[in-house]
Residue frames as qw, qx, qy, qz and C-alpha x, y, z in Angstrom:
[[0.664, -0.464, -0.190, 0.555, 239.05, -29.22, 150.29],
 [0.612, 0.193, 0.142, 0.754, 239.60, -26.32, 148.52],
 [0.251, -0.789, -0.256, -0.500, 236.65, -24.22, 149.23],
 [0.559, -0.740, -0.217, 0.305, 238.08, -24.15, 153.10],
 [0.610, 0.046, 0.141, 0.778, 240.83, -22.47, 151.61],
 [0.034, 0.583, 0.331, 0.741, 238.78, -19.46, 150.36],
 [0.171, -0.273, -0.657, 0.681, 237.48, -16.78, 152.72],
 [0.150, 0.598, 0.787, 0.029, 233.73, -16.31, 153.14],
 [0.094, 0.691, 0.360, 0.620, 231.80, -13.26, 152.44],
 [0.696, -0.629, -0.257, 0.230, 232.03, -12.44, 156.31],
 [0.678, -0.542, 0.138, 0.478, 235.44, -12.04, 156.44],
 [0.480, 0.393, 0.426, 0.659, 235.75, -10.41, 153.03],
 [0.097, -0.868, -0.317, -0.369, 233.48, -7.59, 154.03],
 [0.503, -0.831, -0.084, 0.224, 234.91, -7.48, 157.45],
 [0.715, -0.107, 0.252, 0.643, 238.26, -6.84, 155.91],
 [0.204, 0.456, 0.337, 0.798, 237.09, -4.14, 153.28],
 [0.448, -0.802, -0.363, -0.153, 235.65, -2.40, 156.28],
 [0.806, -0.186, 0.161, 0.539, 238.90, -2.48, 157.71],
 [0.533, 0.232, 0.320, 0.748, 240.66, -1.38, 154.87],
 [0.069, 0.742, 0.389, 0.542, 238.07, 1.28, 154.31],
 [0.366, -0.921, -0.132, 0.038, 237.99, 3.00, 157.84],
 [0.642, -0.379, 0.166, 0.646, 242.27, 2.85, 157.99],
 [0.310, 0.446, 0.353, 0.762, 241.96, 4.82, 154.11],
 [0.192, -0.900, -0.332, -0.206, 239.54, 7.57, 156.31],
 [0.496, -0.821, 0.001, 0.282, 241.85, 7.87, 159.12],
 [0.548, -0.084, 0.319, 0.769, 244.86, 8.17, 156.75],
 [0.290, 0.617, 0.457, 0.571, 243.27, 10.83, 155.08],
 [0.295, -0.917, -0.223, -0.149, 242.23, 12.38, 157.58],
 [0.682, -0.517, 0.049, 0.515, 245.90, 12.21, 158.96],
 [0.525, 0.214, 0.314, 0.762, 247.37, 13.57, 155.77],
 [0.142, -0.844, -0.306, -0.418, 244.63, 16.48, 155.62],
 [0.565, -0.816, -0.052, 0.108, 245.67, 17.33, 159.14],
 [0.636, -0.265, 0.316, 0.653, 249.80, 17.04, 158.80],
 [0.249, 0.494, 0.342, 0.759, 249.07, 19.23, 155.41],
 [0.216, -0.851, -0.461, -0.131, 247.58, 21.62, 157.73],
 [0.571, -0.547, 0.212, 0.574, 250.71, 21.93, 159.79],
 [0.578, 0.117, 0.301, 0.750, 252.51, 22.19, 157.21],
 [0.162, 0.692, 0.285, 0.643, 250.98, 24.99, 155.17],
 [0.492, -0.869, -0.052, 0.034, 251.06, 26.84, 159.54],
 [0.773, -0.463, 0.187, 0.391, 254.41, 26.25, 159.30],
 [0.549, 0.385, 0.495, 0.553, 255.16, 27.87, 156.04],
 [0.170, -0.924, -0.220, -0.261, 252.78, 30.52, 156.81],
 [0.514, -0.825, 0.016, 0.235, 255.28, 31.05, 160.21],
 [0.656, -0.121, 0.322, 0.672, 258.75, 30.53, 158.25],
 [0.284, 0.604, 0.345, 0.661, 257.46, 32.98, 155.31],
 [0.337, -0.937, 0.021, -0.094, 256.34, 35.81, 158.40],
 [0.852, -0.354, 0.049, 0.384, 259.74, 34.74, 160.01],
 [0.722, -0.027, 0.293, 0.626, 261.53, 35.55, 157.15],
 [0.067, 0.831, 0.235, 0.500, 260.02, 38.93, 156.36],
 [0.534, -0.843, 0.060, 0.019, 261.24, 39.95, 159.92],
 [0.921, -0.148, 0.242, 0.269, 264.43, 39.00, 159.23],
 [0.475, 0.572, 0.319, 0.588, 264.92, 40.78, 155.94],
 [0.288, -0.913, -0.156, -0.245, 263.30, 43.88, 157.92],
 [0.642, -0.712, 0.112, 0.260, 266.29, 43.37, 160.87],
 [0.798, -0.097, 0.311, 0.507, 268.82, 42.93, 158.65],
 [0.233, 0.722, 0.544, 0.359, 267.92, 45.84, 156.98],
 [0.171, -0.938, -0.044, -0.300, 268.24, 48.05, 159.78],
 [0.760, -0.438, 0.257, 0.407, 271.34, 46.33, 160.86],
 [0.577, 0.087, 0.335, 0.740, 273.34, 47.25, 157.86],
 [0.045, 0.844, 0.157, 0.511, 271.61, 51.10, 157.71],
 [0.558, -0.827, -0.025, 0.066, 272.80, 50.86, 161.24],
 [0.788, -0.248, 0.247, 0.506, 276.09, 49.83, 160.63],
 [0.532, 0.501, 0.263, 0.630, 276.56, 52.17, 157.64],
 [0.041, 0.882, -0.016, 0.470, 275.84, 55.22, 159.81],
 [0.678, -0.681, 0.141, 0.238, 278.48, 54.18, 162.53],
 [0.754, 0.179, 0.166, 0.610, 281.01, 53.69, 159.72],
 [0.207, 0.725, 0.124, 0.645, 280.17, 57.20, 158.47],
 [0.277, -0.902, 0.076, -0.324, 280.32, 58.68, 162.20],
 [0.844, -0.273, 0.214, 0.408, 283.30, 56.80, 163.11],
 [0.550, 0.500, 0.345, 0.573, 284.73, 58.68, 160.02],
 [0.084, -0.883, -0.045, -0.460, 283.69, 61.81, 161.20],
 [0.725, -0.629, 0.195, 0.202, 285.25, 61.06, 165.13],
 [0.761, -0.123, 0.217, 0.599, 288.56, 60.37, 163.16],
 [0.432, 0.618, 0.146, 0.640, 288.80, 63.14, 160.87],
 [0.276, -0.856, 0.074, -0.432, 287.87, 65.71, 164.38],
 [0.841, -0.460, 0.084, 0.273, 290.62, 63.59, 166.29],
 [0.731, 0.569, 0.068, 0.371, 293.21, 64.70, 163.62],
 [0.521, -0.403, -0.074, 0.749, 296.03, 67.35, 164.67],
 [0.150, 0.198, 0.417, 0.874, 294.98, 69.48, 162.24],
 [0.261, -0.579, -0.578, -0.512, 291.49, 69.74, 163.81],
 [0.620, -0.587, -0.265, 0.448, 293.21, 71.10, 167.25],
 [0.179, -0.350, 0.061, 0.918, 294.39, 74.39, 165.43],
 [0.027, 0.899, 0.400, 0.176, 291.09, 76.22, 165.65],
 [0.225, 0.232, -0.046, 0.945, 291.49, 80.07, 165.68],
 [0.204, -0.755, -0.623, -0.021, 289.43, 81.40, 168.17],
 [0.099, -0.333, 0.062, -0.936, 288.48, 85.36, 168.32],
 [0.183, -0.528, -0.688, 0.463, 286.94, 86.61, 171.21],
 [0.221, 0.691, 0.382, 0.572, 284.66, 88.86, 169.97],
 [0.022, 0.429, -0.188, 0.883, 284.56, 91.06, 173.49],
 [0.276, -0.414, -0.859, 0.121, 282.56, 90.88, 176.53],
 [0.249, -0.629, 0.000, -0.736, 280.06, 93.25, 178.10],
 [0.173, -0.502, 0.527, -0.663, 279.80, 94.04, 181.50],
 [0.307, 0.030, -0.924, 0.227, 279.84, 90.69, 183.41],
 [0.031, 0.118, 0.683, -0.720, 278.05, 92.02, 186.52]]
């Protein structure tokens, strides 16, 4: 009675057949999902070079508004409203 217990060469094979094709497609899944990945990496690493780049020209931008913002205030002053202007003379108009 024990030998029914056991399972035949049939069903041994049909099993490691099985087994074997599910180990292909997992491989093949992993292979593929590592593919993504390393696309996705690829896009995050571009991503972040653009980024660096914007920010970059955001804070050269910003540094030359500070500095002309500076300049606007210093020519807003009261002190920068007493020019001295000489007319040097005009020649004949007509």
């Amino acid at each position: 009675m024990a030998f029914k217990d056991l399972e035949t060469k049939r069903s041994l094979r049909k099993k490691y057949r099985d087994s074997k094709d599910q180990l292909k497609y997992t491989q093949k899944s992993l292979a593929s999902t590592e593919q993504e990945r390393d696309i996705a990496n690829s896009r995050l690493e571009k991503t972040k070079a653009k980024l660096n780049k914007v920010t970059a020209l955001y804070v050269a931008e910003r540094a030359k508004n500070a500095e002309l913002t500076r300049k606007l205030k210093a020519l807003e002053t009261p002190e920068s409203e007493a020019f001295n202007f000489e007319c040097m003379g005009v020649s004949n108009v007509n």
